[in-house]
C-alpha positions in Angstrom: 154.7 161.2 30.9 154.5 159.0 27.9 153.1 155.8 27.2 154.9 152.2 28.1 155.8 151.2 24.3 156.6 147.3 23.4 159.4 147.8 20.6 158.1 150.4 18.1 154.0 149.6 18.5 152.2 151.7 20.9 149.4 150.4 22.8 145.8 150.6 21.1 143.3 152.7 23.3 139.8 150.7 22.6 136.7 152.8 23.4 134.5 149.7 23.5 132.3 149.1 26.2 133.0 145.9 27.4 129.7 144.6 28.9 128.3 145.9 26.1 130.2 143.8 23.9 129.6 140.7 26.0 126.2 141.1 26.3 126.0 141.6 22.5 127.8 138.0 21.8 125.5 135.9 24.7 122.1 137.9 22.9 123.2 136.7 19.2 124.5 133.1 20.8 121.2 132.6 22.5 119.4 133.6 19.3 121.3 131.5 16.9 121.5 128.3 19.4 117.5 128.1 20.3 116.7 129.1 16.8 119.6 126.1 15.6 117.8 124.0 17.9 113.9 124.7 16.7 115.4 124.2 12.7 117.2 120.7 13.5 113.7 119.3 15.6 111.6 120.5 13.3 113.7 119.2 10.2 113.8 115.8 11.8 110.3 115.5 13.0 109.5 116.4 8.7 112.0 113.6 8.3 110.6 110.7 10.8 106.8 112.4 8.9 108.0 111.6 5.6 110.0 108.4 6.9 113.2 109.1 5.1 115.1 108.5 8.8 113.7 105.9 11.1 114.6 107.9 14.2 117.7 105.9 15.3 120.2 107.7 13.0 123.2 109.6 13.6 124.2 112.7 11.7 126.8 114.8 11.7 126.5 119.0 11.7 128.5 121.4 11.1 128.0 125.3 11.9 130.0 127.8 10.7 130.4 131.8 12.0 131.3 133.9 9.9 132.1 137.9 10.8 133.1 139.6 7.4 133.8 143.0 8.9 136.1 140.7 11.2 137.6 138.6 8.6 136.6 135.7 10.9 135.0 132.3 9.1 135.4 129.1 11.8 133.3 126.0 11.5 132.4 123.9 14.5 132.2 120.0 14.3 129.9 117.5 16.1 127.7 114.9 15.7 123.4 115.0 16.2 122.2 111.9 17.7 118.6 110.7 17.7 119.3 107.2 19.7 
């Protein structure tokens, strides 16, 4: 019996593990959010050091991910407050 076809595409038949996939994206999101986290304290500690901020500021931050073997490049938007 054949395969249930949409129009003239076929359905793709993925051989990706799945949980390996999803532990793959938590490991890398973990990693890049508590090492994120350890950059921005220590680059605002240097700052209220060298008192170029006063502590009370607002900045905002932007992180981008970017997957070139995925053609993926999406920025995320927010605001660090220290007050």
């Amino acid at each position: 019996m054949g395969r249930a076809r949409t129009g003239n595409v076929e359905p793709l038949e993925t051989s990706m593990n799945e949980e390996t996939f999803n532990l793959s994206i938590r490991k890398y999101l973990k990693m890049v959010g508590v090492s994120s986290q350890r950059e921005i304290e220590q680059a605002v500690a240097k700052a209220i050091a060298d008192r170029t901020i006063a502590g009370t500021e607002s900045f905002p931050a932007r992180m981008t991910l970017e997957i070139a073997g995925l053609k993926l490049k999406v920025s995320f938007d927010g605001e660090i407050n220290l007050n």
